[in-house]
C-alpha positions as CSV (number, residue, x, y, z in Angstrom):
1,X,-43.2,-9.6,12.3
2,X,-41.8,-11.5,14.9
3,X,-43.8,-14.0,16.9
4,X,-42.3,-16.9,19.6
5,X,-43.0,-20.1,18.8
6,X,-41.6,-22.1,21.6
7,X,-42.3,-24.8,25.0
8,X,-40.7,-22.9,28.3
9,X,-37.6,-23.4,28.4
10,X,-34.4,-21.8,29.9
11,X,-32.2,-19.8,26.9
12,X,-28.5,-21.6,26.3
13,X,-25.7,-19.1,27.4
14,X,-24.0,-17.3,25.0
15,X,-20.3,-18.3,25.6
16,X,-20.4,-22.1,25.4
17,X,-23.1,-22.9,23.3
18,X,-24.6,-25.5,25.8
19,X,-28.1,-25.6,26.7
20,X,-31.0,-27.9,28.4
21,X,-30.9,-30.9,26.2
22,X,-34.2,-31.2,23.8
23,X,-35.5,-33.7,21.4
24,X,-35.5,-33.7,18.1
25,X,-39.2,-34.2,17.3
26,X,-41.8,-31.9,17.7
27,X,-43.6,-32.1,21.3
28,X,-47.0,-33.8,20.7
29,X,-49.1,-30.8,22.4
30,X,-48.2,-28.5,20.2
31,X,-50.3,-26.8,17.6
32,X,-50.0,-23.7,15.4
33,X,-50.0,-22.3,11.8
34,X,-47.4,-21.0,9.8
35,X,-47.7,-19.0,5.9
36,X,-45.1,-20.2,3.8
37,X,-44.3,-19.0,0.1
38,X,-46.0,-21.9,-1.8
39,X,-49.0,-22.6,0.9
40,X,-49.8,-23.1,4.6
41,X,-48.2,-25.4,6.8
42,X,-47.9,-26.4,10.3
43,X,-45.1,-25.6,12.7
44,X,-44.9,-25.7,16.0
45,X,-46.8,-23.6,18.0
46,X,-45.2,-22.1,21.7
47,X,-46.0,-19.2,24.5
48,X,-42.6,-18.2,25.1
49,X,-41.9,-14.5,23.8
50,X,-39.3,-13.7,21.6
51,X,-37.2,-10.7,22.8
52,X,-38.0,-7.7,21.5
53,X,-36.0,-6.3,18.3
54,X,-33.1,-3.7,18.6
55,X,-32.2,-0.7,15.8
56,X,-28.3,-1.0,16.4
57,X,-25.6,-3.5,16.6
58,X,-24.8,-2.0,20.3
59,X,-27.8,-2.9,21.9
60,X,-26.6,-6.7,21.5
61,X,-24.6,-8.4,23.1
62,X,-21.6,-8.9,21.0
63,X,-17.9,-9.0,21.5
64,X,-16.6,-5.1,21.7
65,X,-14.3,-6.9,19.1
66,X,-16.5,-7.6,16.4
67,X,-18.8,-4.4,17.1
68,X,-15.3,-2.6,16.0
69,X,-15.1,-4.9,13.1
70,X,-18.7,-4.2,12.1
71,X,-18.2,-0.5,11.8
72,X,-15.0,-0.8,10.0
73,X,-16.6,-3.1,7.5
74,X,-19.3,0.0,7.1
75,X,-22.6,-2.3,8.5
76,X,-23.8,0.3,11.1
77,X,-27.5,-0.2,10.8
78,X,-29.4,-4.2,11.3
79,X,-31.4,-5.1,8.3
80,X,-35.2,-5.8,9.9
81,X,-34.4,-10.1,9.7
82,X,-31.3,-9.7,12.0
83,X,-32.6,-6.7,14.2
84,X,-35.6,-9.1,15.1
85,X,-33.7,-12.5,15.1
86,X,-30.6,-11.4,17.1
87,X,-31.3,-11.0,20.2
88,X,-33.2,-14.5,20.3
89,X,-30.5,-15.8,18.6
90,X,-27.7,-14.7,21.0
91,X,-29.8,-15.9,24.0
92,X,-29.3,-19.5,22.7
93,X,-32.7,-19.8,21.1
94,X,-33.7,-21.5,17.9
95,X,-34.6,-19.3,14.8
96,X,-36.5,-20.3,12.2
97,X,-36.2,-17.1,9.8
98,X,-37.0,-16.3,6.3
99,X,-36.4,-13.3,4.5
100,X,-36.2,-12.4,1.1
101,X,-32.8,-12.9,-0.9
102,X,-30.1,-10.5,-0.2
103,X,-32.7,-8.9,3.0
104,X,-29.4,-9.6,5.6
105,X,-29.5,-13.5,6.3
106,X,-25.8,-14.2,6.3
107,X,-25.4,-11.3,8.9
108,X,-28.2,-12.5,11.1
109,X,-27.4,-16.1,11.4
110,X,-23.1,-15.7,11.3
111,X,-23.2,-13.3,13.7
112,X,-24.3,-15.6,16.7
113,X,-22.8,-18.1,15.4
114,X,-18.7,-16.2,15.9
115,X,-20.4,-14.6,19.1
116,X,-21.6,-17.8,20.9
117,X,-18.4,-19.6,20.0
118,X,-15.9,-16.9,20.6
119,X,-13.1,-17.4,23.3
120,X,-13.0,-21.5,22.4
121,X,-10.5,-23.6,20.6
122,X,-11.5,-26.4,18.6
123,X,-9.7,-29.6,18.5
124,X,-8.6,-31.3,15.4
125,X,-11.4,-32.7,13.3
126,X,-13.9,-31.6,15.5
127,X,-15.6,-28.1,14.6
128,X,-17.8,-26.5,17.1
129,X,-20.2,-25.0,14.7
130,X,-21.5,-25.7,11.4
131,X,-23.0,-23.7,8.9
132,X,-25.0,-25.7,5.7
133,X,-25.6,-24.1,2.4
134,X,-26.6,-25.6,-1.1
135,X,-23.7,-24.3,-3.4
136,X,-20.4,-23.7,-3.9
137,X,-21.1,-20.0,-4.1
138,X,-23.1,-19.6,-1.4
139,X,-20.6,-21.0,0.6
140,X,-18.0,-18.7,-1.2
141,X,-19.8,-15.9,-0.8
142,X,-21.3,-16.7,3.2
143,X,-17.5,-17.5,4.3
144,X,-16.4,-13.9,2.5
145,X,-19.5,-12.4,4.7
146,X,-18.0,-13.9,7.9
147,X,-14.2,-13.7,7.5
148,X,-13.6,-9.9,9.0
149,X,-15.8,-10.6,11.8
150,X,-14.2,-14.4,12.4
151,X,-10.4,-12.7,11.9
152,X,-11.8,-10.2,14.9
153,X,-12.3,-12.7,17.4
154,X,-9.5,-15.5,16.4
155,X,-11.9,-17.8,15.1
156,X,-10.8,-19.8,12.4
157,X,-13.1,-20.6,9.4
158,X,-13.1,-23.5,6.9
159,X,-14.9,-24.1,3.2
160,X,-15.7,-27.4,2.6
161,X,-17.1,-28.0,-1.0
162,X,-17.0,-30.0,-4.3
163,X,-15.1,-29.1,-6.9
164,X,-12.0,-28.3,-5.2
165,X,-9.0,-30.7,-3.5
166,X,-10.7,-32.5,-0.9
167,X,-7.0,-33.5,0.4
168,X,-6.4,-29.6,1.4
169,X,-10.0,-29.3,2.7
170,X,-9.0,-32.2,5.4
171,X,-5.9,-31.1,5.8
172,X,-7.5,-27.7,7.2
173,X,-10.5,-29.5,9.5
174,X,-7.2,-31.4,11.0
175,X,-5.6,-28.2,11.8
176,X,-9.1,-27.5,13.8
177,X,-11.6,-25.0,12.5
178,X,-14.2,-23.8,14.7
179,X,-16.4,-22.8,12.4
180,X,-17.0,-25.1,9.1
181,X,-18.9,-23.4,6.0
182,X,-20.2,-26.3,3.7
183,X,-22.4,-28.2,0.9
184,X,-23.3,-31.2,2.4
185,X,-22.1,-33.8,-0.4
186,X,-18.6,-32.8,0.7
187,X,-19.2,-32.8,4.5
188,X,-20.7,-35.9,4.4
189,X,-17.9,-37.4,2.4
190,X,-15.3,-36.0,4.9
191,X,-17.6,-37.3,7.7
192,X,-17.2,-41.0,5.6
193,X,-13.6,-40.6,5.6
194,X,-12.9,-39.9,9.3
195,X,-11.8,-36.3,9.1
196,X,-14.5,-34.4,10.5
197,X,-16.7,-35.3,13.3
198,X,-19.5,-33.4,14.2
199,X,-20.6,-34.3,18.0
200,X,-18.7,-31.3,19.1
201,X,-21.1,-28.9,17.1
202,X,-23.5,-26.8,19.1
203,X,-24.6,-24.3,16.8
204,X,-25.8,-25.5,13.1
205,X,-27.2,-23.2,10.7
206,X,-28.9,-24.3,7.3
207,X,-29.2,-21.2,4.8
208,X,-31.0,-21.7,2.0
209,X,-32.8,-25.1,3.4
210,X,-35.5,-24.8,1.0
211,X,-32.9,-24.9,-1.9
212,X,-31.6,-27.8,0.0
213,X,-34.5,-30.2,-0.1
214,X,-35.7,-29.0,-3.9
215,X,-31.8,-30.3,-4.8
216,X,-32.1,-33.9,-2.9
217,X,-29.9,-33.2,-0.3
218,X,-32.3,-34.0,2.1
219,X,-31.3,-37.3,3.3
220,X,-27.5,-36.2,3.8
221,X,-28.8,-33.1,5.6
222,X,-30.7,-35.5,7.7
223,X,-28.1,-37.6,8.6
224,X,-25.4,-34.3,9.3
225,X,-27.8,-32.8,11.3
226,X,-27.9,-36.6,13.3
227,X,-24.6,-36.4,14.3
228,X,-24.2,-32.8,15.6
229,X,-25.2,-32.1,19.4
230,X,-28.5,-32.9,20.4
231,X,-29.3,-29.8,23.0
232,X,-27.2,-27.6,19.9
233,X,-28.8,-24.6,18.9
234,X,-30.4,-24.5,15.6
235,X,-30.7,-21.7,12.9
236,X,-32.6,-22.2,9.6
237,X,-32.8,-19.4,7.3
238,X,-34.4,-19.7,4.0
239,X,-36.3,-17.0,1.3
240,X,-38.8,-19.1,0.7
241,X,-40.8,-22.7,3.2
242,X,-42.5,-25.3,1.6
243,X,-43.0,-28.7,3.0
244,X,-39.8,-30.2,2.9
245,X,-38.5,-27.2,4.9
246,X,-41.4,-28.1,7.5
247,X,-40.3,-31.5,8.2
248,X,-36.7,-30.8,8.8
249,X,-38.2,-27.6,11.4
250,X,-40.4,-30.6,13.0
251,X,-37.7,-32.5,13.5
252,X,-35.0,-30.5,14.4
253,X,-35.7,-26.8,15.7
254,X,-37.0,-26.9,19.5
255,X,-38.5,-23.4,21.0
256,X,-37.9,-21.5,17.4
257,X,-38.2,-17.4,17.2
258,X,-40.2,-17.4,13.9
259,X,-39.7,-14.7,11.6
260,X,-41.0,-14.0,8.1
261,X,-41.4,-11.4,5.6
262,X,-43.9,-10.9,3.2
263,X,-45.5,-14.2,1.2
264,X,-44.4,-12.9,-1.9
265,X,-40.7,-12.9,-0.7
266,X,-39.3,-11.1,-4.4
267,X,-41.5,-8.2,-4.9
268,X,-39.9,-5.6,-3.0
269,X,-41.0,-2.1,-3.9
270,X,-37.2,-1.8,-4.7
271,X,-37.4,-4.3,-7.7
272,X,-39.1,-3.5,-11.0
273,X,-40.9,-6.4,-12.9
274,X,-41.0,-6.8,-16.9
275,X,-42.7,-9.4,-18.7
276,X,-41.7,-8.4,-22.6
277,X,-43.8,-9.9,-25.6
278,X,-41.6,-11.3,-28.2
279,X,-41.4,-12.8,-31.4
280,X,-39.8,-16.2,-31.0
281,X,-37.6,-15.0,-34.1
282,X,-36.5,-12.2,-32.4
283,X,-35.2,-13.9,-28.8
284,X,-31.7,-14.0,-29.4
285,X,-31.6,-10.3,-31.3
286,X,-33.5,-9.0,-28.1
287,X,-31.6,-10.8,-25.8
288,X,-28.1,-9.3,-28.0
289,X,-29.4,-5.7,-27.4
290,X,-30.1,-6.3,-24.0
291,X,-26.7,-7.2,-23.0
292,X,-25.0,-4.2,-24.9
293,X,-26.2,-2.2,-22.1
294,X,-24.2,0.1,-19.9
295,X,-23.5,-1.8,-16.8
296,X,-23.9,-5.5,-15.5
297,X,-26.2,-8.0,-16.6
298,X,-27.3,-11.4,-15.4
299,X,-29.1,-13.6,-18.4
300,X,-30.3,-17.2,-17.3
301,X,-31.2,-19.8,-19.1
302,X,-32.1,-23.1,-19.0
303,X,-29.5,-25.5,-20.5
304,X,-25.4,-25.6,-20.3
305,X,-26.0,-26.0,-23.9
306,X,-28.0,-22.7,-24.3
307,X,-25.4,-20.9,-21.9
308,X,-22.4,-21.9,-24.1
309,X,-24.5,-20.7,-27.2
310,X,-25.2,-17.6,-26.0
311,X,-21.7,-16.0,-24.5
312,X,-20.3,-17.3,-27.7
313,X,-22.4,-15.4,-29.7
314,X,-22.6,-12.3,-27.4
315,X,-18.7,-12.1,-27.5
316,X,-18.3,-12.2,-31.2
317,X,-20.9,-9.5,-31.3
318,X,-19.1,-7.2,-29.1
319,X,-20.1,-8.2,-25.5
320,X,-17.8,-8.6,-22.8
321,X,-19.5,-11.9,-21.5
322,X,-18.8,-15.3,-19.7
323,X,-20.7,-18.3,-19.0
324,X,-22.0,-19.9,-15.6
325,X,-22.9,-23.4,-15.1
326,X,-22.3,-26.7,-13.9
327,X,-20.2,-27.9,-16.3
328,X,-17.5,-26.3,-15.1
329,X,-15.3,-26.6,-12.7
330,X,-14.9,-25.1,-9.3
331,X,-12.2,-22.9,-10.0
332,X,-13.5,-21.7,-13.5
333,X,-16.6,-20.7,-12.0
334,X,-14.7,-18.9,-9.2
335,X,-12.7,-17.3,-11.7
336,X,-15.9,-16.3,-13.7
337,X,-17.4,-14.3,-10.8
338,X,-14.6,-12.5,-9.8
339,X,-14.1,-11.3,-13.2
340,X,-17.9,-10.2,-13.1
341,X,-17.9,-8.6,-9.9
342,X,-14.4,-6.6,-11.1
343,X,-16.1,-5.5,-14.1
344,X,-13.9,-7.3,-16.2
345,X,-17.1,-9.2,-17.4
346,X,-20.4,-7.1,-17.7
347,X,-22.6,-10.1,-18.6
348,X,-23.0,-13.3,-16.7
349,X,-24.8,-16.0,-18.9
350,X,-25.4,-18.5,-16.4
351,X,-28.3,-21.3,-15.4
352,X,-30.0,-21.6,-12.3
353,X,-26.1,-22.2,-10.6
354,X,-26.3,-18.9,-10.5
355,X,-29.8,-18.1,-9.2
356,X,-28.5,-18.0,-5.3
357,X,-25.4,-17.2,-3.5
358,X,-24.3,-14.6,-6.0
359,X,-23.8,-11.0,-4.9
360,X,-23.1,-8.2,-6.5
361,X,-22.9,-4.5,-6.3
362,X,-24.6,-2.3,-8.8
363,X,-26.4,-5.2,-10.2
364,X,-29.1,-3.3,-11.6
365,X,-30.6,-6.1,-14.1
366,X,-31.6,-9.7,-14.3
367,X,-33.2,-11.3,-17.8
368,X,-34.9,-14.5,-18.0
369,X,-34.1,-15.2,-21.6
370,X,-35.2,-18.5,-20.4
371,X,-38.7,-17.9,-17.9
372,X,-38.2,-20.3,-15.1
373,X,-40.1,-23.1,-14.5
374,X,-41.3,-22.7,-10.8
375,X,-41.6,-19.3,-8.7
376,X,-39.1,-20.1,-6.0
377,X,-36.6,-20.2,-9.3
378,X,-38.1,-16.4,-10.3
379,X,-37.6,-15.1,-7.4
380,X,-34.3,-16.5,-6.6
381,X,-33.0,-14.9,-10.1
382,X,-34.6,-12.0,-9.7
383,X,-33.2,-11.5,-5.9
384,X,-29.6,-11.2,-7.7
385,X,-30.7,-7.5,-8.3
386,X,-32.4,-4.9,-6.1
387,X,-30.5,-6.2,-3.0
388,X,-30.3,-4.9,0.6
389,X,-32.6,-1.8,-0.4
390,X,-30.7,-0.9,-3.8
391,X,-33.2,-0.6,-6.8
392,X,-33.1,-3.2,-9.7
393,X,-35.3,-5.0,-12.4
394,X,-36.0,-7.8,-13.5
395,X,-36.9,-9.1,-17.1
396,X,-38.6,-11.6,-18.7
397,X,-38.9,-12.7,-22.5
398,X,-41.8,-14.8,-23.5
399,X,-42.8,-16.0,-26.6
400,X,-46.3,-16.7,-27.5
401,X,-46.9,-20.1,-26.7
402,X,-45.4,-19.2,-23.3
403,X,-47.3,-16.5,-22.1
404,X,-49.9,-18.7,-20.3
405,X,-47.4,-20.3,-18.1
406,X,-46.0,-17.1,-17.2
407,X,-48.8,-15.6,-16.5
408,X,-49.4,-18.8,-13.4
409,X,-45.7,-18.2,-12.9
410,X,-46.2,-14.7,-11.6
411,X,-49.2,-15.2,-9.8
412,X,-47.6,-18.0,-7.8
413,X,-44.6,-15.7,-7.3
414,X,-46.8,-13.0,-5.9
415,X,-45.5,-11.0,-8.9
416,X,-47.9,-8.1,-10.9
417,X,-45.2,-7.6,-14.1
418,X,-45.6,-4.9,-16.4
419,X,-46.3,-6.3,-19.8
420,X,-45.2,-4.7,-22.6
421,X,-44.9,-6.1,-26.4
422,X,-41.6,-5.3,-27.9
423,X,-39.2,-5.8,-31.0
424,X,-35.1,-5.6,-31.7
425,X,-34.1,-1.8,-32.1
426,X,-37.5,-0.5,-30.4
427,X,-37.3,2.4,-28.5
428,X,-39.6,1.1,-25.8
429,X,-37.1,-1.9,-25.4
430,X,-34.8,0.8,-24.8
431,X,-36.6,3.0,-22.4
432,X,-37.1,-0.6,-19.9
433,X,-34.1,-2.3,-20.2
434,X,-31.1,0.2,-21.8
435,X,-31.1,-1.6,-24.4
436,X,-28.9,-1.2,-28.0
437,X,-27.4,-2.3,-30.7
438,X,-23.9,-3.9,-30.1
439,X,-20.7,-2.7,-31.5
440,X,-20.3,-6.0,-33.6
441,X,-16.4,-6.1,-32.9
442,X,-15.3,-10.0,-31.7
443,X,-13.7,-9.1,-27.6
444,X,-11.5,-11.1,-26.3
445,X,-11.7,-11.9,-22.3
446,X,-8.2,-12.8,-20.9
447,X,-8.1,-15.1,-17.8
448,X,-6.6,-13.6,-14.5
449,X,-4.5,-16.6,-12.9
450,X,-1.3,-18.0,-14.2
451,X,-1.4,-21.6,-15.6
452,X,1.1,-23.9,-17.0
453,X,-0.6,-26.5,-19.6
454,X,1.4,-29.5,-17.6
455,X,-0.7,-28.9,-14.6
456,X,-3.9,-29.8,-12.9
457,X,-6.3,-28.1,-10.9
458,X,-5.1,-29.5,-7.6
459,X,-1.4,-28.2,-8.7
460,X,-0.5,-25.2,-6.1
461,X,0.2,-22.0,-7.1
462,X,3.9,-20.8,-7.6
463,X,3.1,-17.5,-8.3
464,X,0.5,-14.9,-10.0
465,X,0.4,-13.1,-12.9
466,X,2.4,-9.6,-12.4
467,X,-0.5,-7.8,-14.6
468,X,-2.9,-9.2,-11.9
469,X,-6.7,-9.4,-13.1
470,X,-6.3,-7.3,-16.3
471,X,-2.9,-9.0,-17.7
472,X,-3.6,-9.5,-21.3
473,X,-2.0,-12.9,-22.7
474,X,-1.0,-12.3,-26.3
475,X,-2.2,-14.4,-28.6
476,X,-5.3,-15.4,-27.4
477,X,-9.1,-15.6,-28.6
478,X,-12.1,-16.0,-27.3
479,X,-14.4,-19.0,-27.8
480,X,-17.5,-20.0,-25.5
481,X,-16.5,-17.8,-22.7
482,X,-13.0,-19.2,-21.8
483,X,-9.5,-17.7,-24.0
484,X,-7.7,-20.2,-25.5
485,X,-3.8,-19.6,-27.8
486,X,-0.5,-19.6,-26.9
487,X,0.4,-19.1,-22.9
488,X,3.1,-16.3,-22.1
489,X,4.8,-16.8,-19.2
490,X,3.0,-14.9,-15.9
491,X,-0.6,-15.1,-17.4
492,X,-2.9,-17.8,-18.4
493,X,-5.6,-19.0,-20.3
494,X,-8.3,-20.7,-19.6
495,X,-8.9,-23.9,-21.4
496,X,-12.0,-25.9,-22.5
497,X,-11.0,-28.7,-19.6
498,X,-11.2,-26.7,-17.0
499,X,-7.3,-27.6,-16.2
500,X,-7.1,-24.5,-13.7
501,X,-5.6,-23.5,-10.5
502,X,-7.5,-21.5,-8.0
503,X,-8.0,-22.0,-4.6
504,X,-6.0,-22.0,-1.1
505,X,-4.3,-24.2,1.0
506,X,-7.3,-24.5,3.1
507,X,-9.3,-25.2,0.0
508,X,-11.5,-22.3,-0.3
509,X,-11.6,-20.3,-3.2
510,X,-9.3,-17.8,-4.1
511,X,-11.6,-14.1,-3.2
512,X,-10.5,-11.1,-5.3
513,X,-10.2,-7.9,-3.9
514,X,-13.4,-6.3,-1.8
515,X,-14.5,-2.7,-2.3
516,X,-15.9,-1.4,1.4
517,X,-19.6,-1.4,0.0
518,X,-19.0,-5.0,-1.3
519,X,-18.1,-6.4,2.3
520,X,-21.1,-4.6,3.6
521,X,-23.7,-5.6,0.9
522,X,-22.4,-9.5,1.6
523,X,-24.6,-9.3,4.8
């Protein structure tokens, strides 16, 4: 439901991204209530109505040139968040939006964002709007979101995030980028250095704030958000508000359209929830059967350690499987997903890293092997399935000294599981998850890129693999999710270092190829 929130004030033009100037602080006479996820909070409280939603891309006012773009990626219908919050949005109004995971987000904040700054040119170092997420892969997968519709309307787009040569990342804000996608560690170290300033930005979006905050980058999304225009337009879209998120909407977000989902942001009638009774004996057999399954698989877990563990035993048991987590670098995780996504990998074993920013098509399962410790982090997991309307469950195995927790843990979430007591080999198992017993034969899981052992993971790339993603190096074996043996020239394998290349010029990771329904699902 959409309600404004908002003092009177006149809406900022669409095509220069100007507007009255407003402070940053919340207007003393305001008062109001807002429903978060995790509680009640304040926000500020307004007269000015919202504009009413639309039910199609054409009643918006959008360059003919992206509407073309829009139904050649296949998106033909707005999800509810971005029928409701466009139309505010593209006035010049603030939004203050949350919606659950994979509910349209990227769509309904990138959208304004290329339509308001369409038609300018950015000078060098100086981005005219700026777009804040938590991780690498959400910044991955938000700039794969935007690209056709940026490419439609000459706008150019730059990733700026760890893990990756923050040389070629200035190198592209130099060349000018209107439109900068980024984790704000790196931002704020490019700031530091003198190759980006922000005081030409007049639209900033934080996705995922909530995420933001629960990580610590609080105080260096403070001190971004300082430096960008102070009459810019501000987007924050989250799945889920707490407190933190409340002070950065006080302090920054003037005249906001608010617009929320449900309380219990995860529990859509097109996800399935499992709680399954174990043994603590049984856990890893369970966990095994689980992952022979037809189709993919995303198991999380707690520690890098437990992650490592796990592929490595899933592989020598038969499963095609690779690990996620912090511990590696940039371009191994990069590597990881596209090999998931290609279905040259059908389980991810991953840690929270992997909880948001991650989307995939025909992702019909999720297992806490591990159950999270908060309900933000189940339903974050759990929002890597069911997404934009497909179905999906999600699965958790609990031992019996954890069944208490849980059992808060879902409540909090807004979650009513189905409980069911299982063991290895049982057909109910089975029936809920597709579980069964693994072929037992040790797999091997070759490495797409090409890689010479002399170089580093800032080295450029000469040239790829002529076998592409499925080239088979000979002589290799798996071990903890990476291939290690002899390199043949034109393929490579992926060491324990993480001595890699992937990556562009610009510094944003190298994408593998899109299916239609994948660019339309990134919304």
């Amino acid at each position: 439901m959409t309600q404004a929130r908002a003092n009177d004030r006149t809406p900022r033009t669409r095509s220069t991204g100007k507007g009255a100037p407003k402070g940053r602080r919340r207007s003393k006479n305001t008062t109001g209530r807002g429903t978060a996820s995790t509680g009640e909070f304040a926000l500020p409280a307004t007269t000015t109505p919202a504009l009413p939603a639309v039910s199609a891309f054409e009643e918006l006012d959008l360059p003919r040139e992206m509407l073309t773009a829009l139904r050649q990626e296949g998106v033909t219908v707005p999800f509810p968040i971005q029928g409701a919050t466009l139309p505010n949005s593209l006035a010049g109004r603030d939004v203050l939006g949350r919606g659950r995971t994979g509910s349209g987000k990227t769509l309904a904040f990138g959208l304004p964002v290329l339509a308001r700054t369409a038609g300018r040119r950015a000078e060098p170092r100086k981005p005219l709007a700026l777009v804040l997420v938590p991780t690498r892969e959400l910044a991955g997968q938000v700039t794969d979101a935007l690209t056709p519709y940026a490419r439609s309307v000459r706008l150019r787009l730059a990733t700026v995030v760890g893990g990756l040569s923050i040389n070629k990342q200035a190198g592209a804000l130099r060349a000018g980028a209107e439109v900068v996608v980024a984790t704000p560690g790196r931002l704020k170290d490019l700031v530091d250095r003198g190759d980006c300033t922000l005081d030409e930005v007049g639209i900033t979006v934080l996705d995922e704030a909530d995420q933001m905050t629960d990580m610590g980058f609080l105080p260096q999304v403070t001190r971004l958000l300082d430096q960008v225009r102070p009459d810019g337009q501000r987007l924050l879209f989250s799945a889920t508000l707490d407190r933190n998120v409340d002070q950065l909407v006080r302090r920054y977000l003037s005249d906001p359209v608010v617009h929320s989902v449900d309380p219990s942001a995860g529990a859509v009638t097109t996800m399935e929830h499992h709680v399954l009774h174990i043994d603590d004996t049984d856990k890893r057999r369970t966990a095994t059967e689980i992952a022979a399954r037809d189709g993919r698989v995303i198991m999380f877990l707690d520690t890098k350690h437990a992650v490592d563990r796990l592929t490595k035993h899933l592989l020598n048991n038969g499963v095609r499987a690779a690990g996620l987590h912090g511990g590696k670098s940039q371009p191994q995780r990069t590597r990881t997903l596209t090999q998931f996504k290609d279905g040259h990998v059908t389980v991810l074993v991953a840690t929270n890293v992997a909880a948001r920013g991650i989307h995939v098509d025909d992702l019909g399962l999720v297992v806490n092997v591990d159950p999270p410790g908060d309900p933000k982090d189940y339903l974050h997991r759990g929002g890597r399935t069911a997404r934009a309307g497909e179905s999906g469950s999600v699965i958790t195995l609990v031992t019996r000294d954890q069944r208490r927790e849980v059992g808060r843990l879902m409540a909090q979430a807004g979650v009513t599981p189905r409980v069911t007591e299982v063991r290895p080999g049982d057909e109910e198992l089975s029936r809920i998850t597709g579980a069964r017993t693994p072929s037992g034969v040790p797999v091997v899981i070759t490495v797409p890129e090409a890689q010479s052992p002399r170089r580093t993971a800032s080295a450029p790339v000469r040239r790829r693999s002529r076998g592409g993603r499925g080239g088979r190096p000979r002589g290799t074996t798996a071990q903890n999710g990476t291939a290690r043996g002899t390199t043949p020239r034109g393929t490579g394998a992926q060491s324990a270092s993480g001595q890699d290349r992937a990556g562009r010029a610009d510094g944003t990771p190298r994408r593998g190829p899109r299916s239609k329904p994948q660019a339309k699902r990134a919304a």
